[in-house]
LUMBAPA-375578 format. One record per atom (N, C-alpha, C, CB): residue in three letters; x, y, z. Coordinates in steps of 0.001 Angstrom, whole numbers, padded with zeros to 6 digits, always signed. Glycine has a CB too. Layout:
N
ALAXYZ
...
//
This chain:
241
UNK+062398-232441-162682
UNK+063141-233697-162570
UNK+064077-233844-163762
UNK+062176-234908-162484
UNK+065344-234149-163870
UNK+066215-234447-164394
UNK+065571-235797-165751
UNK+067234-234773-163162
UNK+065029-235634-166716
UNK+064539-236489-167567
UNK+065216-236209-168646
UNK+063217-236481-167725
UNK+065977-238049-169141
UNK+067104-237471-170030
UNK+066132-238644-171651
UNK+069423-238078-169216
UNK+064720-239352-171120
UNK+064489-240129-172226
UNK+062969-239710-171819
UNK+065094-241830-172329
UNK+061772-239711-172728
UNK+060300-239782-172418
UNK+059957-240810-173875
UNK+059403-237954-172322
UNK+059371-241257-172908
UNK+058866-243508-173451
UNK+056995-242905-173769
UNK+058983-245611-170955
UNK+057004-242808-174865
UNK+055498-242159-175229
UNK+054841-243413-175893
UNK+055514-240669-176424
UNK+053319-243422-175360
UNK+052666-244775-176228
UNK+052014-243609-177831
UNK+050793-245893-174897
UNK+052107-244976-178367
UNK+051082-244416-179886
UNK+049791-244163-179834
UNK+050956-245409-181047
UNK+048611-245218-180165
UNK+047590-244944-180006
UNK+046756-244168-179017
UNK+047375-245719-180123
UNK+046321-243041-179053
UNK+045659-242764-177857
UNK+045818-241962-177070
UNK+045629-243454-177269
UNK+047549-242017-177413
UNK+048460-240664-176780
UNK+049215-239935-177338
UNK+049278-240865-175909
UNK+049947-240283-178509
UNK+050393-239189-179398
UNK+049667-239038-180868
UNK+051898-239409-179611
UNK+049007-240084-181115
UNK+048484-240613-182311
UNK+046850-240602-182088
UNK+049131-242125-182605
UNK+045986-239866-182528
UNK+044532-239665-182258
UNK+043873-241591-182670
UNK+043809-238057-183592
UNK+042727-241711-181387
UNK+042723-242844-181480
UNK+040992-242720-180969
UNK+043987-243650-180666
UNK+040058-242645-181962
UNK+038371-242583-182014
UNK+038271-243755-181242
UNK+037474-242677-183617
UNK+038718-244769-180855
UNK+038124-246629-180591
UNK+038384-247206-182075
UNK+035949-246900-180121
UNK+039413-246454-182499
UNK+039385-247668-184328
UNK+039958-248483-184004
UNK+040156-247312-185960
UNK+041176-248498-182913
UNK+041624-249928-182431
UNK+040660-251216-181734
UNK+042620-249590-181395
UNK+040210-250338-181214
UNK+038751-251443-180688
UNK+037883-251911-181287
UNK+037863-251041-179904
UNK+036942-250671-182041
UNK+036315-251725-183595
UNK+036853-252200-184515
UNK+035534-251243-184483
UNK+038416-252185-185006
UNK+038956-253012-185704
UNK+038676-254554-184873
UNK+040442-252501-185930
UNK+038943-254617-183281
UNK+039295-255656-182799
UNK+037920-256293-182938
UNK+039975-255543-181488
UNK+036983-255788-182650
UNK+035558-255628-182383
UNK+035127-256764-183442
UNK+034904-253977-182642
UNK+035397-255710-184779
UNK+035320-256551-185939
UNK+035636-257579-186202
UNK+035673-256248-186657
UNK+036846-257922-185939
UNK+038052-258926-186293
UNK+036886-260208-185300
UNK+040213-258346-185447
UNK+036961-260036-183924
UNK+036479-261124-183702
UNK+034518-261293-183826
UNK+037165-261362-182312
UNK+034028-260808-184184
UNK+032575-261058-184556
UNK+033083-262024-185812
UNK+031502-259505-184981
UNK+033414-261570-187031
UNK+033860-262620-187962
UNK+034686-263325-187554
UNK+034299-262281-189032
UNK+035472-263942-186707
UNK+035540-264935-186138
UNK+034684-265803-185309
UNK+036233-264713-185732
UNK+033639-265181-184862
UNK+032974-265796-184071
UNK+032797-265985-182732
UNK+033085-266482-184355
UNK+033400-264687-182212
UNK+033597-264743-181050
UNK+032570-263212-180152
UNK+035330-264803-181019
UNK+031733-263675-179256
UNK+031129-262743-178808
UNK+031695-261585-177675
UNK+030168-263387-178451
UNK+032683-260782-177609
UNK+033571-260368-176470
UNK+032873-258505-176431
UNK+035681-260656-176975
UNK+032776-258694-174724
UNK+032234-257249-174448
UNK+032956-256012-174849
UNK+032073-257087-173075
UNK+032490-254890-175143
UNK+033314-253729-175245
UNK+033995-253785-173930
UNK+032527-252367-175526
UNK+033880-253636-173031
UNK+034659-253426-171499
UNK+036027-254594-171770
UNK+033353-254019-169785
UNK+035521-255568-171875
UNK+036908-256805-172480
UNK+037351-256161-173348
UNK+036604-258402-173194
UNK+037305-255974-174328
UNK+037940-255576-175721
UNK+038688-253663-174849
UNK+036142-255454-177518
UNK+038506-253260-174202
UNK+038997-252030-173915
UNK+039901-252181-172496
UNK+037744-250994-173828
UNK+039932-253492-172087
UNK+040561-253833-170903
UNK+041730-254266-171546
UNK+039859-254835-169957
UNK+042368-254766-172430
UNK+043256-255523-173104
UNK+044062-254129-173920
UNK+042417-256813-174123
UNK+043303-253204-174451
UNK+044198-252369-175016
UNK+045421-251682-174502
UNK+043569-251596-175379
UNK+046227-251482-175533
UNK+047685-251354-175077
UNK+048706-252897-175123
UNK+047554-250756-173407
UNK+047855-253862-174708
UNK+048980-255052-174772
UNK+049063-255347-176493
UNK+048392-256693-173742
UNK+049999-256173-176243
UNK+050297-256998-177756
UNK+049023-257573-178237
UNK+051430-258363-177643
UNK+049283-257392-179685
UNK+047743-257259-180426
UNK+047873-259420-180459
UNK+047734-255928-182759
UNK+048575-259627-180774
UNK+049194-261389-181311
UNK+048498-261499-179458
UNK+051859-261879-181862
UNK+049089-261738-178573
UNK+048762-261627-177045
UNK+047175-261506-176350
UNK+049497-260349-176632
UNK+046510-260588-177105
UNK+045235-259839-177224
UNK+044505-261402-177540
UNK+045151-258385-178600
UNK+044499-261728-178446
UNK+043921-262688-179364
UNK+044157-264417-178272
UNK+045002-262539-181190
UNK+045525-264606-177972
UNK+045620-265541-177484
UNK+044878-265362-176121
UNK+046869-265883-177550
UNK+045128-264317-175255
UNK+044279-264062-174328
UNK+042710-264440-174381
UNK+044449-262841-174193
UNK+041698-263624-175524
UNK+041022-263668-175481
UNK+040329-265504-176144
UNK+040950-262423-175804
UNK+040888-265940-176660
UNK+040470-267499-177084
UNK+041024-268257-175877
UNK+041217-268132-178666
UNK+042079-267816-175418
UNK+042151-269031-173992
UNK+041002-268764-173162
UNK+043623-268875-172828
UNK+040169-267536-173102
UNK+039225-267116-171944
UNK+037974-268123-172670
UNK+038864-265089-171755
UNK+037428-268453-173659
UNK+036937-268719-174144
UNK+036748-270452-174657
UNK+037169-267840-174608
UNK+037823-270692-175138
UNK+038208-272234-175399
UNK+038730-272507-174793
UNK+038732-272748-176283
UNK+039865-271896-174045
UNK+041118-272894-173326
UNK+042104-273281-174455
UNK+040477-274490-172599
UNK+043627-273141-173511
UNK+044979-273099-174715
UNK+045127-274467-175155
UNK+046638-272579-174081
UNK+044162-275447-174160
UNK+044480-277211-174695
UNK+043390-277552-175650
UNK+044374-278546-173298
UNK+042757-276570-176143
UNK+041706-277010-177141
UNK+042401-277173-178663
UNK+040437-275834-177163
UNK+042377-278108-179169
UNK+043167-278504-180571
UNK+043019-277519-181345
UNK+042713-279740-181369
UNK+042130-276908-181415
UNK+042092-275721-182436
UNK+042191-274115-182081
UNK+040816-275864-183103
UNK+042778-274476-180714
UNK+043800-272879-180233
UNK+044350-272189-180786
UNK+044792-272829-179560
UNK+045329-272577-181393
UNK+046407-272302-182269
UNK+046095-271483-183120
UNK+046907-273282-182872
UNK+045758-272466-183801
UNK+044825-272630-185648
UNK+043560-270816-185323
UNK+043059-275242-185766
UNK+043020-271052-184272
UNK+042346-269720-184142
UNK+042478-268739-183908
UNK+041783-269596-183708
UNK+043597-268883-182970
UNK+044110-267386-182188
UNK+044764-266818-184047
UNK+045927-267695-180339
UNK+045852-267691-184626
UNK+046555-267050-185506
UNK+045552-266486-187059
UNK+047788-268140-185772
UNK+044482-267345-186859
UNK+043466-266663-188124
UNK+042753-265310-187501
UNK+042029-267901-188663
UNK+042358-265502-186274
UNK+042201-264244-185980
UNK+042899-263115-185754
UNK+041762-264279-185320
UNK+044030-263444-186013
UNK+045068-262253-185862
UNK+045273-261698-187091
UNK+046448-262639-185305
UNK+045494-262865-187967
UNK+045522-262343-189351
UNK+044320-261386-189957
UNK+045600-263543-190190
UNK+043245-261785-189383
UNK+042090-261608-189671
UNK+042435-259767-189045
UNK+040875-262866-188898
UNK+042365-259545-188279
UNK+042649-258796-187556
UNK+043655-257516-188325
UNK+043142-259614-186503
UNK+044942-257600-188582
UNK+045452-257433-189001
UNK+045232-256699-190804
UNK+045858-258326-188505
UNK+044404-257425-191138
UNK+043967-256593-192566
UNK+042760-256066-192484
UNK+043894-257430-193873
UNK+042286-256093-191164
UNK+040723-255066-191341
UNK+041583-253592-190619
UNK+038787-255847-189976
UNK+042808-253580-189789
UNK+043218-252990-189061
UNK+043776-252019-190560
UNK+044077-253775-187878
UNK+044821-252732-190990
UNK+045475-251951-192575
UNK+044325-251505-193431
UNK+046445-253137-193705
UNK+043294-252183-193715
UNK+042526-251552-194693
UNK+041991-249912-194150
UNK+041246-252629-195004
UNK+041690-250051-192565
UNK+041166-248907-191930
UNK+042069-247738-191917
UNK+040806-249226-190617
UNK+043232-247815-192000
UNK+044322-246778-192095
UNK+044891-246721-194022
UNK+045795-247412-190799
UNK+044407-247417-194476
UNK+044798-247026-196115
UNK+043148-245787-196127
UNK+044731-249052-197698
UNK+042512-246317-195634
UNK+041247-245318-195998
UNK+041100-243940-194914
UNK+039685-246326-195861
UNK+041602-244293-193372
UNK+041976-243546-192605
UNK+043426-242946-192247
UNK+041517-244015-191863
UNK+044128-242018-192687
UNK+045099-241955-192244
UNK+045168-241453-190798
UNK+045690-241389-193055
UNK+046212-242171-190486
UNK+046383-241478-188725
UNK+046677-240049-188814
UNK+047825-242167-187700
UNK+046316-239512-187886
UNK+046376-238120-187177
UNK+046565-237868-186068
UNK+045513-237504-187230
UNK+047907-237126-185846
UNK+048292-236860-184263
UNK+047507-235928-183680
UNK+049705-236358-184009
UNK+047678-236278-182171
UNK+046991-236015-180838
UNK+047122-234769-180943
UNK+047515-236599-179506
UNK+046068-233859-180498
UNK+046567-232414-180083
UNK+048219-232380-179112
UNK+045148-231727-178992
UNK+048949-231126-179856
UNK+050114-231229-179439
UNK+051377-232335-179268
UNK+049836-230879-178620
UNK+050914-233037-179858
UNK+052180-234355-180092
UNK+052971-233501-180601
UNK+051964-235833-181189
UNK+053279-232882-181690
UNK+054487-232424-182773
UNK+054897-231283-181807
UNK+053975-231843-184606
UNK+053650-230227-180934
UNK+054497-229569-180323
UNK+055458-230102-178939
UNK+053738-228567-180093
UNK+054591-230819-178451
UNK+055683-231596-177253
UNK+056708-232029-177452
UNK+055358-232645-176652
UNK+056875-233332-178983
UNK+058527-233543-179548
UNK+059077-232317-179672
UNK+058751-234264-181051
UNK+058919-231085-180318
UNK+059802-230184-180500
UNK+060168-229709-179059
UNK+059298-229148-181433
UNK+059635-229571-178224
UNK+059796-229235-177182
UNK+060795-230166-176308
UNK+058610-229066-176780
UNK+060518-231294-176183
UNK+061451-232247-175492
UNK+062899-232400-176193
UNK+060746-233670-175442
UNK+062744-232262-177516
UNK+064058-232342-178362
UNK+064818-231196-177929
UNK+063849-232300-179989
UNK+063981-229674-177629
UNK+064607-228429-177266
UNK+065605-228725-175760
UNK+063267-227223-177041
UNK+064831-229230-175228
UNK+065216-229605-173915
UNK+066557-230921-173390
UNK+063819-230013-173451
UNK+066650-231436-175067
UNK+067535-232401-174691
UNK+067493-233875-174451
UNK+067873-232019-173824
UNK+065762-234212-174534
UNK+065005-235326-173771
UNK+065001-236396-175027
UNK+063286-234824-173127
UNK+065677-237559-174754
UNK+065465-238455-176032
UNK+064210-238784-175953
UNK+066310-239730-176186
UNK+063118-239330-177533
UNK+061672-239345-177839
UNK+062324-240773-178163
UNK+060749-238192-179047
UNK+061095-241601-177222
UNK+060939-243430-178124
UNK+059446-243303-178051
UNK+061667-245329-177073
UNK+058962-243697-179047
UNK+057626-244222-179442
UNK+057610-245289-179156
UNK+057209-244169-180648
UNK+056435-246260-178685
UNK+056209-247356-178171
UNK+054723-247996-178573
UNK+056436-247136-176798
UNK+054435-248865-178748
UNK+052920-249486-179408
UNK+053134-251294-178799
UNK+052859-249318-181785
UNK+051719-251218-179130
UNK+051153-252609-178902
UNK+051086-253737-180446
UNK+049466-252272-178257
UNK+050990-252011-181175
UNK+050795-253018-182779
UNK+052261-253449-183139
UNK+050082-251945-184405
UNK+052273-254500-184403
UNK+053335-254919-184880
UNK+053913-253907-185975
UNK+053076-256222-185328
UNK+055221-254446-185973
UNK+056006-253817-187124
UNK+055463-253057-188250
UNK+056648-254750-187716
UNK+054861-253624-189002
UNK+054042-253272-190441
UNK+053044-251774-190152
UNK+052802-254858-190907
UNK+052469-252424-189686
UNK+051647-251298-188965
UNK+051758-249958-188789
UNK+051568-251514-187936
UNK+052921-250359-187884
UNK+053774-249352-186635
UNK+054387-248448-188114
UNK+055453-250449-185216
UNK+054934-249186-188867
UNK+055639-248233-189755
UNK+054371-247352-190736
UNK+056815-249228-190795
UNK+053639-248261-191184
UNK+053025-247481-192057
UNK+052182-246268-191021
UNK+052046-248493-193062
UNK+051956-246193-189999
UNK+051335-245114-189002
UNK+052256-243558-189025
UNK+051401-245870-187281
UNK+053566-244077-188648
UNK+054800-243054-188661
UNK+054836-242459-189835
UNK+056177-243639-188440
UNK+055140-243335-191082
UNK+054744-242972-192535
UNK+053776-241626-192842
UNK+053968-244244-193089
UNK+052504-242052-192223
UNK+051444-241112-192928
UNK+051870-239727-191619
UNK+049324-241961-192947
UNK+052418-239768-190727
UNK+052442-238948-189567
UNK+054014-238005-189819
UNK+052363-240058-188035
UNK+054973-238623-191212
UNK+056119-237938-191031
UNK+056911-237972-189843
UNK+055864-236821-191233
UNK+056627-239054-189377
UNK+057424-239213-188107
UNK+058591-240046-187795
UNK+056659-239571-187274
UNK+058968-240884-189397
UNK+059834-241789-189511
UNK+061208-241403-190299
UNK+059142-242819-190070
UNK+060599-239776-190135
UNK+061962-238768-190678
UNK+063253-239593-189821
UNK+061796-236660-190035
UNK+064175-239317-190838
UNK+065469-239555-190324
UNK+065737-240929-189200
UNK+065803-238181-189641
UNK+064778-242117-189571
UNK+064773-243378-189014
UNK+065499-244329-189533
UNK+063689-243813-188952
UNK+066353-245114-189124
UNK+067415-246022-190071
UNK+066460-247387-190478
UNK+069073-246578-189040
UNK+067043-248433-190653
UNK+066351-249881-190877
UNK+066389-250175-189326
UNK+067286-251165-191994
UNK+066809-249599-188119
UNK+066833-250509-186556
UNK+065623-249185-186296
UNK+068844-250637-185187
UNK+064867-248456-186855
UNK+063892-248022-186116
UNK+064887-246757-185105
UNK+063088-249463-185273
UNK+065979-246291-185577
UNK+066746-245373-184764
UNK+067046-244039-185568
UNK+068082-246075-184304
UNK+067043-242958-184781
UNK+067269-241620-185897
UNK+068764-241346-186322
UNK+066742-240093-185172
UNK+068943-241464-187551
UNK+070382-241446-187415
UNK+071124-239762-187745
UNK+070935-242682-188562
UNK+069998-239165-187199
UNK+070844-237686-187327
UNK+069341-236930-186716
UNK+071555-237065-189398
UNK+068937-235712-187564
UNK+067709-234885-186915
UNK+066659-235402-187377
UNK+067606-233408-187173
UNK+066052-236164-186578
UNK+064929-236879-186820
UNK+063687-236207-186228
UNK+065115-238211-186321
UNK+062550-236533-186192
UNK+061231-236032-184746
UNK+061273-236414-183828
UNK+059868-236283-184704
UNK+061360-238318-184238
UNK+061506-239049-182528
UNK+062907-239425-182669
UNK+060396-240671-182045
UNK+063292-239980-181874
UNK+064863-240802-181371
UNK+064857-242603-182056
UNK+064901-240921-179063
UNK+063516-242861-181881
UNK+063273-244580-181512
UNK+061904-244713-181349
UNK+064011-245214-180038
UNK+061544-245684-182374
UNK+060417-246343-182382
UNK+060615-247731-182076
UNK+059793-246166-183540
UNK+059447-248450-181086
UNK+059418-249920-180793
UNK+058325-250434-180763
UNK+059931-250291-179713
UNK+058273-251130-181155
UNK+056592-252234-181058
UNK+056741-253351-180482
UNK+055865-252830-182505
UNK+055648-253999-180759
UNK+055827-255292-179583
UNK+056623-256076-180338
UNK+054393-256226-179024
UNK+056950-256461-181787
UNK+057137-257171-182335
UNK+059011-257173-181964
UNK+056384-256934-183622
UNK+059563-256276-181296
UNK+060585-256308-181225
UNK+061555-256415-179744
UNK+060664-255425-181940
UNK+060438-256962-178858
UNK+060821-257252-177393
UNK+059971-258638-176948
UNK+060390-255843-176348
UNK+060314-259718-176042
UNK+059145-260799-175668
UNK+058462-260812-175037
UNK+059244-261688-175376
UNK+058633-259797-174580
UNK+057080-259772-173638
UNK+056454-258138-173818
UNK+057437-260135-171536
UNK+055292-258134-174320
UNK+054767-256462-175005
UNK+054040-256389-173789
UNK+053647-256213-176737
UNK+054002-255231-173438
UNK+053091-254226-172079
UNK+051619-255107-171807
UNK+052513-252157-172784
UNK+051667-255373-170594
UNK+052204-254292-169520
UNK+053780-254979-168648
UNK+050679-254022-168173
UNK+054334-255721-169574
UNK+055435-255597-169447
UNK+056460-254765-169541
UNK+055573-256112-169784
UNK+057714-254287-168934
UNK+058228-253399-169247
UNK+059375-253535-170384
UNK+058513-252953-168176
UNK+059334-254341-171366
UNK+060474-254593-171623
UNK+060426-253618-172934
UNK+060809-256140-171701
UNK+059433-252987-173982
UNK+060045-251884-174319
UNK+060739-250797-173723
UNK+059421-251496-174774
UNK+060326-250547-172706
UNK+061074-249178-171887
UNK+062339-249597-171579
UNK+060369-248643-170397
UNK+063123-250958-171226
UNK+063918-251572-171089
UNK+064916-251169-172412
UNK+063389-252831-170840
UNK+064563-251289-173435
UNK+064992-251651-174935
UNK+065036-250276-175328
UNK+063925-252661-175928
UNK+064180-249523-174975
UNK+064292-247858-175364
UNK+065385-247196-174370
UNK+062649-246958-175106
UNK+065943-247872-173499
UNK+066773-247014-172593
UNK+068132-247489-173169
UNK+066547-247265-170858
UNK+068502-248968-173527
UNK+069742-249589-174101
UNK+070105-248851-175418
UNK+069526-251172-174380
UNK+068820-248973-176342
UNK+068991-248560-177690
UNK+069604-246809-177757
UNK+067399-248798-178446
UNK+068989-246057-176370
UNK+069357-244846-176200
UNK+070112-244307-175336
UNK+068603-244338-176153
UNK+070854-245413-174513
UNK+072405-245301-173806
UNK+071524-244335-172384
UNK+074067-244111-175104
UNK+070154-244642-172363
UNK+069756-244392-170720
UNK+069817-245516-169630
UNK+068263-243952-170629
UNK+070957-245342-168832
UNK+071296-246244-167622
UNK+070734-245953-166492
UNK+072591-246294-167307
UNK+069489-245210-166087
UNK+069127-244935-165310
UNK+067360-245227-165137
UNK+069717-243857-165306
UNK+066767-245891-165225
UNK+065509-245766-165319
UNK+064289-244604-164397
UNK+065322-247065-165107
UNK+065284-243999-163394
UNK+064647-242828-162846
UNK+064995-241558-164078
UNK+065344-242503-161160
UNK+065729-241441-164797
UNK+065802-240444-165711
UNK+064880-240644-166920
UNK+067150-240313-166103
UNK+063680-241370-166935
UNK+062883-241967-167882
UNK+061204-241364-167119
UNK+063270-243913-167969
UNK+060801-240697-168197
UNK+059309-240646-168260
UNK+058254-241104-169366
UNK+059082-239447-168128
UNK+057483-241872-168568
UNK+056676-242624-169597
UNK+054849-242486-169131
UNK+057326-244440-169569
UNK+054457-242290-170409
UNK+053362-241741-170549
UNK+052507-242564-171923
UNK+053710-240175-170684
UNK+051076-242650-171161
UNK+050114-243217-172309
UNK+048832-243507-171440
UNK+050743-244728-173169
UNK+047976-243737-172387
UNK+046308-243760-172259
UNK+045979-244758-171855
UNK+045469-243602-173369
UNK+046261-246342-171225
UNK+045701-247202-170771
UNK+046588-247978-169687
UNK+045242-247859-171798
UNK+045565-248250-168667
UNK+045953-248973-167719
UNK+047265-250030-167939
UNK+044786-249588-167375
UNK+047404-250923-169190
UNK+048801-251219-169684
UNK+050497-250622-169381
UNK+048558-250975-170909
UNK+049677-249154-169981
UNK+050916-248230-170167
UNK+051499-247784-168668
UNK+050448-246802-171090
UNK+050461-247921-167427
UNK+051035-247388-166603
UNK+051417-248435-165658
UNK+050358-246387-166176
UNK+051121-249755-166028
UNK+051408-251013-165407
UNK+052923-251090-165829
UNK+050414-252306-165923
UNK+053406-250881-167105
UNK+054474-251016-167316
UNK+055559-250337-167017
UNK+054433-251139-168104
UNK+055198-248778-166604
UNK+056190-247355-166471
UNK+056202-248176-164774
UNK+055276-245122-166828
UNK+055562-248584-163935
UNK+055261-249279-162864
UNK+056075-249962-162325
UNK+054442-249906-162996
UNK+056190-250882-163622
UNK+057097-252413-163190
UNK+058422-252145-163868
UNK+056358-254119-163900
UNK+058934-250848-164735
UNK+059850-250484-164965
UNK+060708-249994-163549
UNK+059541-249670-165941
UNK+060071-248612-162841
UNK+060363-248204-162458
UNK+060886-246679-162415
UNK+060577-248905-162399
UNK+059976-246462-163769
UNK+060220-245207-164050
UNK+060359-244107-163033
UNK+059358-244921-164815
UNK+061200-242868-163480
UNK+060863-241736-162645
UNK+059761-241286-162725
UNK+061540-240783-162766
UNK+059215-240845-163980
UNK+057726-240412-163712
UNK+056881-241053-164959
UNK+057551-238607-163655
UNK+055702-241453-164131
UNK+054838-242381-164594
UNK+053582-241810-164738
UNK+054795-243483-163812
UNK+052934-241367-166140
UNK+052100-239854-166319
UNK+050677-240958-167097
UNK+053196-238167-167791
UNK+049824-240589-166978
UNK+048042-241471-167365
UNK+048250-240084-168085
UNK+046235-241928-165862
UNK+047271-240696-169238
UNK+046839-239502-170308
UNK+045380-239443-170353
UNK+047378-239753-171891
UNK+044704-238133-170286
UNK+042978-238247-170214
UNK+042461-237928-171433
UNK+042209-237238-169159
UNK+043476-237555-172563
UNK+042371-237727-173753
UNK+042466-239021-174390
UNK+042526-236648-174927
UNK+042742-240125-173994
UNK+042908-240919-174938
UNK+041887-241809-174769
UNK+044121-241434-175006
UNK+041739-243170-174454
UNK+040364-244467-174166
UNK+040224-244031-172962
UNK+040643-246381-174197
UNK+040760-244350-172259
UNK+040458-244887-170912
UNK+040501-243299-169936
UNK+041814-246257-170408
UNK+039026-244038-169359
UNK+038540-243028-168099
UNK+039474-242677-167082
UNK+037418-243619-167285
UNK+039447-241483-166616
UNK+040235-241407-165361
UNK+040227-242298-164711
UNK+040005-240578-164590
UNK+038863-242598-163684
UNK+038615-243792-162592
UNK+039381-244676-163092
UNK+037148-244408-162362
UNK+039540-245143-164469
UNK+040084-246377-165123
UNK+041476-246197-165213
UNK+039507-246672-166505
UNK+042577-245443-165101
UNK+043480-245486-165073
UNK+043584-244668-163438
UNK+043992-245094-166374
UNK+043193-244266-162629
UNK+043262-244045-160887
UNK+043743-245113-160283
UNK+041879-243806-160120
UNK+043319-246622-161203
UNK+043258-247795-159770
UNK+044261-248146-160342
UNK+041997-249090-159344
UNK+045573-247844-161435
UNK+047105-248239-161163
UNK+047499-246894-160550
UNK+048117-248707-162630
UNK+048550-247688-160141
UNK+049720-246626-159222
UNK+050493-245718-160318
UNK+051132-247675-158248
UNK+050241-244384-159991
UNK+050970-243568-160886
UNK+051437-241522-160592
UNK+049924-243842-162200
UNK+051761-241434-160826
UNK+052534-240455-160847
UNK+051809-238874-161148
UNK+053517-240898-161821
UNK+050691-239128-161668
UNK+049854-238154-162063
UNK+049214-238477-163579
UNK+050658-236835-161987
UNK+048023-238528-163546
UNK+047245-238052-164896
UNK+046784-236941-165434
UNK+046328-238500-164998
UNK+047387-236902-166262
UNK+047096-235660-166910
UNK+046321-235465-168185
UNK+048198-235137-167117
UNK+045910-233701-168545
UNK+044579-233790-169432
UNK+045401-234209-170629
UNK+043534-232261-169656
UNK+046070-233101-171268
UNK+046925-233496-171945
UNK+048743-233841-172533
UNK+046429-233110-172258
UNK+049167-233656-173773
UNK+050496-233713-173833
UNK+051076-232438-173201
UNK+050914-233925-175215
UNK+050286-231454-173388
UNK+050982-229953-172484
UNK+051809-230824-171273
UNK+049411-228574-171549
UNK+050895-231583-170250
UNK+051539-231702-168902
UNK+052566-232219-168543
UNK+050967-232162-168208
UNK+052961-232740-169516
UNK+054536-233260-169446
UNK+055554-232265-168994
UNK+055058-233720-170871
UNK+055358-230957-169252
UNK+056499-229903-168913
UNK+056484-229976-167421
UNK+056223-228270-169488
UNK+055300-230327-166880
UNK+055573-229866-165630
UNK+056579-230915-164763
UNK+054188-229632-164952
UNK+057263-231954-166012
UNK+058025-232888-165039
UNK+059033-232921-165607
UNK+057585-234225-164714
UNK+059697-232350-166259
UNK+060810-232336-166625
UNK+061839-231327-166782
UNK+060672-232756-167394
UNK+062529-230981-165811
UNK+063494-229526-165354
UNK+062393-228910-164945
UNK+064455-228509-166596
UNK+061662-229073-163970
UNK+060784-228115-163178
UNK+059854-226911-163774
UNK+061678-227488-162309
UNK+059801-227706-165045
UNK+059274-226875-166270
UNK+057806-226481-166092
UNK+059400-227719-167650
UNK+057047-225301-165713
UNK+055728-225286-165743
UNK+054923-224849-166876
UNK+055416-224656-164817
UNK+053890-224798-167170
UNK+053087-224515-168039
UNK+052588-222783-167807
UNK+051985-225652-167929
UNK+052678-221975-168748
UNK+052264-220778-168559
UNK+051382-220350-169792
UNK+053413-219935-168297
//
């Protein structure tokens, strides 16, 4: 298939991801005070982390409870520095074959946007420890030979996945007018809700990352695959040998 952009998520799919996003979250709300199942806490991943939080206290209190607000945003904060402390002591580490797939898609011509649920701060210091923010300007764009093309987080579109509006923002920022010339790929039911409601050409589930096959089967998609290898097989009729 003619693929002139591939819309890759972070955690989970290019970026090795144990559940530290989940026991960060895990964490975050026990010291808040909030009792939420692993299955909840792994159903939500991929959306906006700020989103995550309001979600989960409206399920709980309700958004007309006076101290909505006041909670969702301490728990985010809260959230937020158990998340940073875990990556000053953990640095991230990419997925088997992430670095070889960018080189590969770059060979091929294919613009790379990175895409996440986390915010700005985050998002950068991740790229940081990963060398992946080579040749990135202040708009998060490569301004010459970079690894990726474009990085986006939620913090920089209004509605974060499983909305589509990063993939939206990764196609403008990268002069793709076509959303069938777009493949997008990542590890949670989110990611493929959004390649979905985009309209992507090809819309790829990843099996090493959280989420179970069965668990990403019941969105509509394009194929799941084991790993980043399988991407070749969709782009210029490229197979794996």
């Amino acid at each position: 298939m003619d693929i002139k952009l591939a819309v890759l998520d972070m955690a989970g799919t290019t970026v090795r991801d144990n559940k530290e996003v989940e026991n960060c979250f895990a964490e975050s709300l026990v010291q808040a005070g909030l009792q939420i199942s692993e299955e909840r806490i792994l159903a939500v991943q991929g959306w906006s982390k700020y989103f995550v939080f309001e979600t989960l206290w409206a399920e709980v209190i309700g958004k007309d409870h006076p101290d909505y607000r006041k909670r969702v945003d301490e728990n985010y904060a809260l959230f937020k520095q158990i998340l940073e402390n875990h990556y000053k002591k953990h640095p991230a580490q990419p997925q088997p074959f992430a670095e070889e797939t960018f080189q590969w898609l770059r060979e091929k011509g294919v613009k790379i946007a990175l895409t996440t649920g986390f915010y700005r701060e985050i998002t950068d210091v991740i790229l940081a420890q990963l060398g992946w923010n080579k040749g990135l300007d202040d708009n998060h764009l490569a301004n010459g030979q970079g690894i990726i093309n474009c990085s986006l987080c939620s913090d920089d579109v209004e509605n974060g996945r499983p909305a589509p509006d990063m993939i939206f923002l990764a196609m403008k920022k990268l002069g793709i007018n076509d959303v069938k010339q777009v493949l997008k790929i990542g590890d949670t039911p989110s990611d493929l809700e959004a390649g979905k409601a985009a309209g992507a050409g090809v819309n790829l589930g990843i099996l090493n990352g959280t989420h179970t096959k069965a668990q990403l089967q019941a969105i509509e998609n394009t194929d799941l695959i084991e790993d980043l290898r399988g991407i070749k097989n969709y782009i210029n009729n490229e197979v794996i040998v």
